[in-house]
N, C-alpha and C positions, 0 to 999 in steps of 0.2 A: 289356589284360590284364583276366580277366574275376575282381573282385573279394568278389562275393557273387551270388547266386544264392538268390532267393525260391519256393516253388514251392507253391501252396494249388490241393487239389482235382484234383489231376492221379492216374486209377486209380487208385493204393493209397494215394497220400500225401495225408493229409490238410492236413498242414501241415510246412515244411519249411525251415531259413535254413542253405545253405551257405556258410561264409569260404573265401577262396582264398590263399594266402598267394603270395610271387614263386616262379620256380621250376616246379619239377614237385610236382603234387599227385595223388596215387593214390586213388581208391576202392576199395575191394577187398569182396569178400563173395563168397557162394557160390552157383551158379547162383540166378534166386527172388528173389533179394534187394532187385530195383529200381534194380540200377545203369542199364539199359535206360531206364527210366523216367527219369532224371533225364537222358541225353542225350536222350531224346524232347523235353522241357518245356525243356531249351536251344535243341533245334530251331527250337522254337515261337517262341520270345525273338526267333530270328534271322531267322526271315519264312521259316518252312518251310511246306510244305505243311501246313493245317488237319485233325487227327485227331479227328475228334468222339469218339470212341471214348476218347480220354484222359481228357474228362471225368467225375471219380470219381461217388461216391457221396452225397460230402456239402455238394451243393448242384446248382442248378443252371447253374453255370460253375464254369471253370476261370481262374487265373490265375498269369504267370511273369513275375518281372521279375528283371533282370540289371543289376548295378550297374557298369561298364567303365572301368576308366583307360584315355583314351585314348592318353596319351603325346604321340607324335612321330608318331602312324600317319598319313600324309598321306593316305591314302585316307578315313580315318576324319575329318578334318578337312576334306577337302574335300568332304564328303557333309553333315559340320553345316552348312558353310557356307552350299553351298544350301538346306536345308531351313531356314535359319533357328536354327538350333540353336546356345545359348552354348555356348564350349568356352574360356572364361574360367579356366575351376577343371579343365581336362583330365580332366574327367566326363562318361560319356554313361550316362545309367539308361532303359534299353527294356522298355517292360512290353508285354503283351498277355492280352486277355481272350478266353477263347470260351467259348461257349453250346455247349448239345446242339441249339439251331435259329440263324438269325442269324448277320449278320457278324459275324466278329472284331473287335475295340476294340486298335486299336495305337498307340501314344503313348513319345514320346521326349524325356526330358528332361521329362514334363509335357503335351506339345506333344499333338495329337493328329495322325496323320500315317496315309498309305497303307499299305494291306500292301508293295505296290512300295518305298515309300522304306523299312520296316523291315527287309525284304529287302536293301538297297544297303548299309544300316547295318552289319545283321548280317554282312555278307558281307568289310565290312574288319575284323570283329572276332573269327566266332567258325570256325574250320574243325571242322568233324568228320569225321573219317577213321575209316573201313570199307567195305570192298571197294572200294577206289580212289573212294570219296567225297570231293568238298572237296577237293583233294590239292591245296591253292594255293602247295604248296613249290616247284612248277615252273612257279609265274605268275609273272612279272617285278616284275608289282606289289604280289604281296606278299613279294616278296623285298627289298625297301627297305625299309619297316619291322621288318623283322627285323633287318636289317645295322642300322637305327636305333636297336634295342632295344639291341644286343649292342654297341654306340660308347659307350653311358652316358650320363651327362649331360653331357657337353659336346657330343655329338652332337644330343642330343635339345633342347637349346637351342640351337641352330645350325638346326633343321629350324625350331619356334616362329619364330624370328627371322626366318627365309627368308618362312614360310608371312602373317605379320605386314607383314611390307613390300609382299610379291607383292599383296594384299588390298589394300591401299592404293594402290598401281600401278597395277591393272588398273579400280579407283573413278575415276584418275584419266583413266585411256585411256576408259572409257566414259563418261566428263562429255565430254572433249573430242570425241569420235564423235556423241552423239546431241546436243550443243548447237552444236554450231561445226563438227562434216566437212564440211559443203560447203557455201560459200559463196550459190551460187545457193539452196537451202532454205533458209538461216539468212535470206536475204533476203525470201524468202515469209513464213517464218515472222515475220518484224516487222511487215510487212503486213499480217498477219492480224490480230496480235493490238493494232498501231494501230485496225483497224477494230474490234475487241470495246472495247476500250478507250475508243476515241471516243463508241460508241454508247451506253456504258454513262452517261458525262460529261455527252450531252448529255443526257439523259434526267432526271439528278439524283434517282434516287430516294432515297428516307431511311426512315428505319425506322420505322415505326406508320401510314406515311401510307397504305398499302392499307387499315387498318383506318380510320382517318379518312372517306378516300374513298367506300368501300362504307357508312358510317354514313350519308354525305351522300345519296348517289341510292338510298339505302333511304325517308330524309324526303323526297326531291324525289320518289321514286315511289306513297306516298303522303298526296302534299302536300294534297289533297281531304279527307280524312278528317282528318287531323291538324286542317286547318282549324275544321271543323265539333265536332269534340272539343273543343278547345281555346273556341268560341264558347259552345258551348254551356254546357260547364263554369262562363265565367266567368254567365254569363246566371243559371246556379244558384244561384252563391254571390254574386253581388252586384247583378247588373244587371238584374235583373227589378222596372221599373216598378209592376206590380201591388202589390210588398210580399210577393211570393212565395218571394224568393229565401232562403238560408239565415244569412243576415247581417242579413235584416229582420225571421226568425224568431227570431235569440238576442236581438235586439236591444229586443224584443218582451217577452220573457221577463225578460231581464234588467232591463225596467223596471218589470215587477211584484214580482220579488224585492228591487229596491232599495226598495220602500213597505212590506217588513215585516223587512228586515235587521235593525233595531233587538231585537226580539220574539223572536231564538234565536241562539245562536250558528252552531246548523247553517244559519239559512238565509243569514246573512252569509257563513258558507264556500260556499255554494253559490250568492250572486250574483258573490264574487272569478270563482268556478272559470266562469262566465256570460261573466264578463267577460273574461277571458282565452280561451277557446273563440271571440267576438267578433273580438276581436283577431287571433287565429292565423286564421281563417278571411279575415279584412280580410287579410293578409299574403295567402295562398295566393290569394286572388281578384285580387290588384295585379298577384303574378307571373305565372299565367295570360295575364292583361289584356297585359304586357309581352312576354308568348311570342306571340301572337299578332299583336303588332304587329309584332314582329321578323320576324316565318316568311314568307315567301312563295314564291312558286313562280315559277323562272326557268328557263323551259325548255333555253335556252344554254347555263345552269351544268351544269341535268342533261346536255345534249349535250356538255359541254366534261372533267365527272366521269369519263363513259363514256369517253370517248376516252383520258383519263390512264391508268383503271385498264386498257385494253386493251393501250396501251406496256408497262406494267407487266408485264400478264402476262406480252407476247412476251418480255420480258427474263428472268421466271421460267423459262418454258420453254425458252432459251437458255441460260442461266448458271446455272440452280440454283433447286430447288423452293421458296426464298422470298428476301425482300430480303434478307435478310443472307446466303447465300447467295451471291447475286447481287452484293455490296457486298464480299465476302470473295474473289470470283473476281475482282473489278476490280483489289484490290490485289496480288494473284499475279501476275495479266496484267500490272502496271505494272510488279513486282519483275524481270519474267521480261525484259520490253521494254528494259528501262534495262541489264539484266546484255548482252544483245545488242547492243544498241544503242555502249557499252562496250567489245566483246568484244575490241577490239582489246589493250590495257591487258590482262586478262581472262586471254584465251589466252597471251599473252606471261610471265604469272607462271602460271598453269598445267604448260605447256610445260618452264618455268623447275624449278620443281618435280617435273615429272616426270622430269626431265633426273637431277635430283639420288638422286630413289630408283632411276632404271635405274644408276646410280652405286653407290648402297649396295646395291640389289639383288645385283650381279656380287661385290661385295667378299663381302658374308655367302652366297652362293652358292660360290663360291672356297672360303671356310673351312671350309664344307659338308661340299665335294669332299673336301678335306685330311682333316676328321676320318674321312670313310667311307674315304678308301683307307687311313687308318691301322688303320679295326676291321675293314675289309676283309682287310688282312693277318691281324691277329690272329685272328680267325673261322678262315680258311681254315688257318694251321697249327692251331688247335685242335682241325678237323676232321677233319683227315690227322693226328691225333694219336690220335684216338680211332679211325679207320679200322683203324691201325696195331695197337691195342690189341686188338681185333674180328679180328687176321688176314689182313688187309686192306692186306698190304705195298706191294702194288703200286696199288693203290686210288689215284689221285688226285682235287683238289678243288680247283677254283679259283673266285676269284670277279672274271669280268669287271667293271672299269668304267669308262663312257665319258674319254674324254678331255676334259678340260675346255675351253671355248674362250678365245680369247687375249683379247678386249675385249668390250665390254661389245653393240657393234653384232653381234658375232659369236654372242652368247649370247642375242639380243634374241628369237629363237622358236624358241630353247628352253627357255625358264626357266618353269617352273610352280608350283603350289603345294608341292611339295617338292625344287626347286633345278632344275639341268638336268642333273641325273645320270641315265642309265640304267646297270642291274646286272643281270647275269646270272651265275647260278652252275651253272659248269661241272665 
């Protein structure tokens, strides 16, 4: 049921919020008036064809959105369900935008979505009838929801109920289809993922060690230079025999400063500050001295570095653009191998379980049936009542509906998201 109706920038209107109340709701005015116009901008809502033309004056787009109780519409809930769509709070709110150039902007519940899917949307929600347009009184499938509207709530929670187990049924038929239908694949498939698995183990990568690694055969590939840096540096600051180095030069200074420290105070702060410069520089020359002794160049390691970090990659490019990645697909693969490996246990409470919902599935389907051939009855004399009123004495109306079946094997493909009732009104 379509609730509210938003409409900004559509020809004349510039801006626009209509309530819907239950029931029949009339517009009325006199030719001119824009009643046209507001089924046009409902069109829109429901994935009609694009009229550029409707976009007004005051701006450059238009837009329409339509707030819907969805109810019990099982068509309407099977259409969320594939798109994705909550139907938690039995709301579907369809907007759509268009331009005077440019696609359309279609969006459901929020969502962003196809013209296609808001077309499928609109189509279980909104009919418009003129010159035998939309006439879905004589589709079958939307004759269910109508017979669902007109049951009440106890119908319409009977359809929830159904549509809620069927969900959960059909999650449970496709775990056990794509994880466990056939034996011979579930046995490949362990094999495989033994081999992803194995390979991943024996490899043992860990997190930071690619960065480690490439630090390493970045220093082993320029182990020469580093060398010659590191020699020379120290030669500067402390190892230069001549008395040239920069530790022979404070050391120098600072013994002239100590023979007139007495004489100022500034020049006492500035044989301390000599002295400590001395010192840090003795430091930095010792570590140098120690990097140098430590470094050298082992060509095996660079050959042995290359080789780790090439496993590495081929595992990136296998399992995921980095190690964690790579360490996050190991533990899925183990999650997935163990659940197979297992499946026997597995499928046997699966099975188990799904035994039980095609069980309540058939009971709340049953009830289904009961409450629609009850509002089926009542519908159909309301019908012939109002026929009768209209002139229409001889006028009949009935309203077919299937037989239901006897157990639950029997019901097992028929049963869909809105029970396994078929309706036809004749």
């Amino acid at each position: 049921m379509l609730l509210r109706l938003s409409i900004h920038n559509i020809a004349l209107i510039e801006s626009m919020e209509l309530e819907f109340g239950g029931g029949l709701n009339v517009l009325s005015g006199e030719t001119g008036a824009g009643k046209s116009i507001i089924v046009d901008a409902l069109g829109l809502v429901r994935g009609d064809k694009t009229q550029r033309m409707l976009v007004g004056l005051y701006g450059d787009s238009a837009r329409v959105e339509g707030v819907f109780d969805v109810g019990a519409n099982a068509a309407a809930l099977a259409a969320m369900s594939e798109y994705g769509l909550d139907d938690s709070e039995g709301l579907l709110i369809l907007s759509r935008e268009i331009g005077k150039s440019g696609p359309s902007i279609c969006k459901a519940n929020a969502q962003t979505v196809t013209l296609a899917a808001l077309r499928r949307l609109g189509d279980a929600l909104v009919d418009i009838h003129g010159q035998h347009e939309h006439q879905s009184l004589f589709d079958s499938r939307t004759q269910m929801p109508m017979l669902d509207r007109f049951g009440g709530r106890e119908t319409l929670e009977a359809v929830r109920a159904v549509a809620k187990t069927f969900r959960r049924y059909t999650e449970l038929e496709d775990r056990l289809r794509e994880k466990f239908g056939d034996e011979s694949e579930r046995e490949k498939r362990m094999d495989f993922l033994r081999f992803q698995t194995e390979e991943i183990a024996a490899a043992r990568p860990r997190p930071g060690e690619e960065e480690e690694l490439s630090a390493l055969r970045k220093r082993m590939q320029n182990a020469q230079r580093i060398t010659d840096t590191l020699t020379e540096a120290y030669d500067l600051l402390y190892g230069d025999t001549d008395g040239r180095a920069a530790t022979a030069a404070v050391d120098r200074a600072l013994s002239g400063f100590e023979q007139i420290r007495a004489l100022d105070p500034e020049y006492d702060r500035l044989a301390e500050k000599l002295r400590s410069a001395y010192y840090a520089l003795e430091e930095i020359a010792l570590d140098v001295r120690d990097l140098r002794a430590a470094f050298s160049y082992d060509p095996q390691l660079l050959e042995e570095t290359q080789t780790r970090l090439d496993r590495i990659a081929r595992l990136k490019r296998k399992y995921g653009p980095t190690v964690k990645d790579v360490l996050a697909f190991y533990e899925s693969a183990m999650k997935e191998l163990e659940e197979l490996e297992n499946s026997a246990e597995l499928i046997a409470r699966l099975e188990s379980e799904r035994a039980g919902l095609a069980e309540t599935l058939f009971t709340q389907c049953t009830a289904l049936h009961r409450a629609r051939a009850a509002a089926a009855g009542r519908l159909a004399e309301q019908v012939r009542a109002q026929l009768k009123d209209l002139g229409l004495d001889k006028a009949r109306f009935e309203i077919a509906l299937s037989s239901p079946p006897a157990s639950p094997g029997e019901a097992r493909g028929r049963i869909g998201l809105g029970g396994f009732d078929k309706i036809e009104f004749l």
